[in-house]
Legacy VTK file of the C-alpha trace (Angstrom):
# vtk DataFile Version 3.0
C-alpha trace
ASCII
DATASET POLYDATA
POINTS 317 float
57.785 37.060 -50.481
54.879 38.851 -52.382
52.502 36.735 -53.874
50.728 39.230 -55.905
52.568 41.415 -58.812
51.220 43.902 -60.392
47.231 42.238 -59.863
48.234 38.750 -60.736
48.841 35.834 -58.313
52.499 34.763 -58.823
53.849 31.764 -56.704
52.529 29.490 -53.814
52.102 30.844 -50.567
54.799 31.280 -48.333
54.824 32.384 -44.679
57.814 34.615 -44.410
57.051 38.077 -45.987
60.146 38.746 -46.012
63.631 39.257 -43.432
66.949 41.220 -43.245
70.579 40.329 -43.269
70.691 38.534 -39.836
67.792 36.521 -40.505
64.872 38.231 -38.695
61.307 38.051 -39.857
60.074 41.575 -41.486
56.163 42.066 -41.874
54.542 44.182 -44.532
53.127 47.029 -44.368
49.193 47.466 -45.042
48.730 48.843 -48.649
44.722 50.281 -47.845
44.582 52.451 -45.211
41.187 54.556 -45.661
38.976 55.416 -42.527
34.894 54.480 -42.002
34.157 58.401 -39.455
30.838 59.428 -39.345
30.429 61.871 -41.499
32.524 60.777 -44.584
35.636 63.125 -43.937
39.107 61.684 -44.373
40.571 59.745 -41.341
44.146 60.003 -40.311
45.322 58.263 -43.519
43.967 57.616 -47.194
40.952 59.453 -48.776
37.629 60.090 -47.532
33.861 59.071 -48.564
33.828 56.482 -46.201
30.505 57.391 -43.938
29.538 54.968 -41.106
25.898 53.353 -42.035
24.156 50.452 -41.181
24.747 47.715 -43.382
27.661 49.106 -45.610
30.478 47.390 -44.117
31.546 43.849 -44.067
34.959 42.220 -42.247
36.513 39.737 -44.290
38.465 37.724 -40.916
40.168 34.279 -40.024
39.520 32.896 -36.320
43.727 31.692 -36.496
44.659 35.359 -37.362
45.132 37.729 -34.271
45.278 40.653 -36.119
41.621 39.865 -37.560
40.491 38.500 -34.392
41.253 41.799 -32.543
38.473 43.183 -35.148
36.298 40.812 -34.170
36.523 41.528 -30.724
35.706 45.021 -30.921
33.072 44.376 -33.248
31.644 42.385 -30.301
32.230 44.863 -27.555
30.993 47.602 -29.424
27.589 45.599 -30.213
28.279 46.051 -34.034
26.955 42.668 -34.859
24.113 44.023 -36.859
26.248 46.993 -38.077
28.750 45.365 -40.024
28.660 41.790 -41.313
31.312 39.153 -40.948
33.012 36.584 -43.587
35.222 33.577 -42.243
37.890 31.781 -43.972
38.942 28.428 -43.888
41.808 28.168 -41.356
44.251 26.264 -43.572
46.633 28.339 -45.772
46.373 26.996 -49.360
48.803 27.048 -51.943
46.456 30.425 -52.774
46.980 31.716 -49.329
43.535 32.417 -47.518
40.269 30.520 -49.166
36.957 30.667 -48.691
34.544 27.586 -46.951
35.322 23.995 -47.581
35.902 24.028 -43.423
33.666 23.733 -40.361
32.917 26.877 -39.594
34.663 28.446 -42.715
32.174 31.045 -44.783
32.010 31.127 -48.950
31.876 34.417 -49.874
28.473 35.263 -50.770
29.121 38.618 -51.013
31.168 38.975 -53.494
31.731 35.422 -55.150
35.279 35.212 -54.606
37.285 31.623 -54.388
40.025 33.558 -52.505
41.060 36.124 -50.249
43.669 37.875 -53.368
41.080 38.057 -55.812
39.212 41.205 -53.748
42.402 42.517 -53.523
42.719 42.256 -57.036
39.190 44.070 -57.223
40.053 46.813 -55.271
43.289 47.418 -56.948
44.135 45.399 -60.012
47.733 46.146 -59.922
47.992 45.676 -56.584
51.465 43.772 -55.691
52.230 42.399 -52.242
50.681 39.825 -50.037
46.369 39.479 -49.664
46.056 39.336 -45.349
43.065 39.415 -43.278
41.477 41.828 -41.911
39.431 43.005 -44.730
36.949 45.952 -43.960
35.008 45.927 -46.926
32.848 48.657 -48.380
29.872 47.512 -50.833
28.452 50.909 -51.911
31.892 51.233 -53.667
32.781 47.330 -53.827
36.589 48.100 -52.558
38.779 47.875 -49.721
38.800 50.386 -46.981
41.102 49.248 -44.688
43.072 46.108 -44.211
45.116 47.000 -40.992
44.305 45.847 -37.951
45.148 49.096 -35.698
43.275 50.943 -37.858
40.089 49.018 -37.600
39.618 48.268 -34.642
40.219 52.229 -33.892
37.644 53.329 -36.028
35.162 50.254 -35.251
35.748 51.843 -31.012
34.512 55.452 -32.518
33.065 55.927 -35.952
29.533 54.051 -35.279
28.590 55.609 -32.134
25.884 57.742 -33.888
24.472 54.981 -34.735
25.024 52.296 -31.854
25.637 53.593 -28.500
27.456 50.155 -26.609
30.575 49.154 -24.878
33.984 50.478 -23.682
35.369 53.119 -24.795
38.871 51.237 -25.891
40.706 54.575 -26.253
40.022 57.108 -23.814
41.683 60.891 -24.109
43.267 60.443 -21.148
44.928 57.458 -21.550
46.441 57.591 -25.273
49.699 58.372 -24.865
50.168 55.465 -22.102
47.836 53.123 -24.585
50.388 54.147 -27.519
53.353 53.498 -25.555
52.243 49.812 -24.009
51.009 49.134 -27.992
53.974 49.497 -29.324
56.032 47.119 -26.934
53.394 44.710 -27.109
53.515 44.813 -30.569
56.814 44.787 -30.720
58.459 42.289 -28.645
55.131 39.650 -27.994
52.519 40.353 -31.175
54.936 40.328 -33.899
57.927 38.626 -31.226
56.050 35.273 -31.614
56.191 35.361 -35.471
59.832 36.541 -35.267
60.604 33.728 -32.900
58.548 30.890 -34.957
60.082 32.273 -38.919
62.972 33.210 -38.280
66.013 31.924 -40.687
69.034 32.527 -38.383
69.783 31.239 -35.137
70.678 34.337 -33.827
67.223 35.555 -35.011
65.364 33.239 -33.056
67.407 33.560 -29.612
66.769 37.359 -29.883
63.442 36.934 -30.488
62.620 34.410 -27.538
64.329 36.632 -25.246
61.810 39.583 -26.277
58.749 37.392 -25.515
59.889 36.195 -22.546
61.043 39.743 -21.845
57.567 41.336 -22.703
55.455 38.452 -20.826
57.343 38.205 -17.202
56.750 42.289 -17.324
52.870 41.758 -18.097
52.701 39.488 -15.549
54.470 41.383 -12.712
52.403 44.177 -13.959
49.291 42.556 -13.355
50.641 41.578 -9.619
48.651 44.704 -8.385
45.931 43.266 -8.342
44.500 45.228 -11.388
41.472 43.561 -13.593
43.369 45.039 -16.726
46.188 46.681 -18.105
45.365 50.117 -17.186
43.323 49.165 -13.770
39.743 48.140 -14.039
39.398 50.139 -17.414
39.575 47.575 -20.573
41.010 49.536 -23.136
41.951 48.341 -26.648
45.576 47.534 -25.607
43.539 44.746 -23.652
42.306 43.596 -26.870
45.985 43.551 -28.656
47.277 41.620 -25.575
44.437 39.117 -25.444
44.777 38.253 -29.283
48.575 36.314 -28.664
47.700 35.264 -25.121
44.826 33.063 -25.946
46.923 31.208 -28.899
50.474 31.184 -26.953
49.644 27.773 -25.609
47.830 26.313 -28.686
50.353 27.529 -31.298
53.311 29.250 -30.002
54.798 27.262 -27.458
54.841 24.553 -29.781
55.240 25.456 -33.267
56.640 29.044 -32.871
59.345 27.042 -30.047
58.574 30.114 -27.568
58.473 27.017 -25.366
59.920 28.565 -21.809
57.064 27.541 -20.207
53.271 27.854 -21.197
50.785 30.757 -20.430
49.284 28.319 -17.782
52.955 28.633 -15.997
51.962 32.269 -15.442
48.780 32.932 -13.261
48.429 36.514 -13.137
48.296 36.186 -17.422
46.326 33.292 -17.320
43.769 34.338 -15.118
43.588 37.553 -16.903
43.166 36.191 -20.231
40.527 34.173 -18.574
38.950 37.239 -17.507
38.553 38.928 -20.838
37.531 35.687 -22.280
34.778 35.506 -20.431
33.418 39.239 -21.669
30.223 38.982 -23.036
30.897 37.983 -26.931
34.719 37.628 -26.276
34.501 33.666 -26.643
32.392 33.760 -29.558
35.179 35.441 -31.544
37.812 32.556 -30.791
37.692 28.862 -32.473
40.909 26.828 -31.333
39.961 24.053 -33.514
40.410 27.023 -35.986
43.798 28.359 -34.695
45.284 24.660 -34.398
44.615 23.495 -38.054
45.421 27.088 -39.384
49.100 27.422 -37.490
49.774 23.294 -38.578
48.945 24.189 -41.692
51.774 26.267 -42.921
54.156 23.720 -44.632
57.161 25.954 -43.820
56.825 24.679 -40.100
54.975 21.516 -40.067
55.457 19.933 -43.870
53.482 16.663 -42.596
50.416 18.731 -41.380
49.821 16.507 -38.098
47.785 18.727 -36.195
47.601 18.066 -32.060
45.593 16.895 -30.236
46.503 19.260 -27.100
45.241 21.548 -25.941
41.734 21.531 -26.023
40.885 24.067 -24.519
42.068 27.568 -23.180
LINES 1 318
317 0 1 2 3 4 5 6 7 8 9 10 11 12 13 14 15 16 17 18 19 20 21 22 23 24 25 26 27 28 29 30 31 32 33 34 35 36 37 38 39 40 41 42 43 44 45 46 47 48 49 50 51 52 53 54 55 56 57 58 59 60 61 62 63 64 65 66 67 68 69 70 71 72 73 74 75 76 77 78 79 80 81 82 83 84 85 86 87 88 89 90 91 92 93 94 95 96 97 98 99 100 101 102 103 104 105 106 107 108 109 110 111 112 113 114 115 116 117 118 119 120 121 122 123 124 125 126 127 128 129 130 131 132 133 134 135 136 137 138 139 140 141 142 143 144 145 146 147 148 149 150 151 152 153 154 155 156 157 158 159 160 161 162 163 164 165 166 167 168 169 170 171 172 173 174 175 176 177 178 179 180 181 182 183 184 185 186 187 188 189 190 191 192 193 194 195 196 197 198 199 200 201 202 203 204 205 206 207 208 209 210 211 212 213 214 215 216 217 218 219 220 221 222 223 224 225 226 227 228 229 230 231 232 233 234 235 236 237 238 239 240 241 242 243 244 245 246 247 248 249 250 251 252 253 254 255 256 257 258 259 260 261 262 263 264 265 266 267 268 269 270 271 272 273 274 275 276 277 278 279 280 281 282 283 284 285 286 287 288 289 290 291 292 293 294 295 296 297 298 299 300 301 302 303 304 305 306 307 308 309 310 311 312 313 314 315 316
């Protein structure tokens, strides 16, 4: 479903982006895919230009979204809170898809005036047609859009400031990309993006063969975490860590319930539990999650809950 054609906002918003011939959800791909390094030069995609300073760069990001929450994080663990400023939306999907303030904790956009998220897509590209998601990495010496996918951001957020702000993890050692590349993907796969697939799909089939990849994905976390290991990849947090965490720490408050992945809860599972209650408590870590957030954003899509009765359960994480 694309919302905007050619620059111009065409129909209400709508959660499913789009699906195939047996019903499955299908998510779209990021249209800007330019890299912040610290010099300027091109990244692995788009054009170059992009230099890391001080100040430049601003994150457009919604606490419900895990995609722009894994930004966060890394923004956090990297000690980039000074480096690059951050803009909240309100939680609730409107009719507009994401808006700015009118919500506790929800930011207007004082940086560039806009009403909603699609209109500084529209600035970047004004013929822009497809769908106006968070994360927004945002670059006001050219007022444009560098990036708006997740992997990519939180990539260069782990590497292209350290010139300028020595702090944190390294989330993607040398030595361990190929095994970080290989967990990302199934993560990704069969838990990130199996939880939407589970809670919009259109098929029954769909849905049964996307439960059985969560379920799948999280009894293998969990035996691999029977080790003993603090992490993923032993006592080393790396950013597969971060893409885990995101979907853990709303599973209970959103995708048991309204995505049905309702097996049993994260609490059901120690190992995952505990562990999510580990990186939680990371300096910074909690700061970037808002379940009030997450609960009213999730009940808000129509498609799933057309009264909008949020719960009252859970409280907390």
């Amino acid at each position: 479903m694309i919302m905007l054609v050619n620059g111009v906002w065409k129909d209400n918003w709508q959660p499913v982006q789009a699906k195939d011939g047996e019903g499955r959800f299908i998510r779209q791909n990021s249209p800007f895919r330019h890299w912040v390094t610290p010099d300027g030069t091109p990244g692995p995609t788009g054009s170059g230009g992009f230099k890391a300073e001080k100040g430049r760069y601003h994150l457009y990001v919604a606490y419900i979204c895990p995609w722009a929450s894994r930004a966060l994080m890394v923004r956090e663990l990297k000690g980039l809170q000074d480096i690059i400023g951050i803009t909240v939306v309100n939680p609730r999907l409107t009719e507009q898809g994401w808006q700015f303030g009118g919500y506790p904790g929800a930011d207007e956009d004082t940086l560039n005036g806009a009403r909603y998220m699609h209109e500084l897509y529209t600035r970047a590209d004004p013929e822009i047609s497809g769908r106006a998601t968070v994360p927004v990495l945002w670059d006001k010496q050219t007022g444009s859009i560098v990036n708006n996918e997740s992997a990519d951001i939180v990539r260069m957020l782990n590497s292209a400031f350290a010139g300028i702000v020595e702090q944190g993890p390294d989330l993607y050692p040398e030595d361990l990309a190929g095994e970080i590349n290989t967990l990302n993907d199934y993560i990704y796969t069969d838990l990130n993006n199996g939880v939407y697939q589970a809670g919009f799909a259109s098929s029954q089939q769909a849905y049964y063969e996307a439960y059985g990849k969560v379920f799948a994905a999280l009894d293998y976390l969990e035996s691999r975490l029977a080790d003993g290991n603090v992490y993923l990849f032993g006592d080393r947090l790396t950013e597969t860590d971060v893409r885990l965490f995101v979907t853990l720490v709303r599973f209970d408050a959103a995708y048991h319930g309204l995505f049905k992945c309702n097996r049993n809860t994260l609490r059901a599972m120690p190992r995952l539990h505990a562990y999510m209650q580990r990186i939680l408590a990371l300096e910074g870590i909690a700061s970037t999650v808002n379940i009030n957030h997450i609960k009213a954003g999730y009940y808000s899509i129509k498609a799933l809950n057309p009264t909008g009765v949020v719960p009252a359960g859970p409280s907390e994480i």
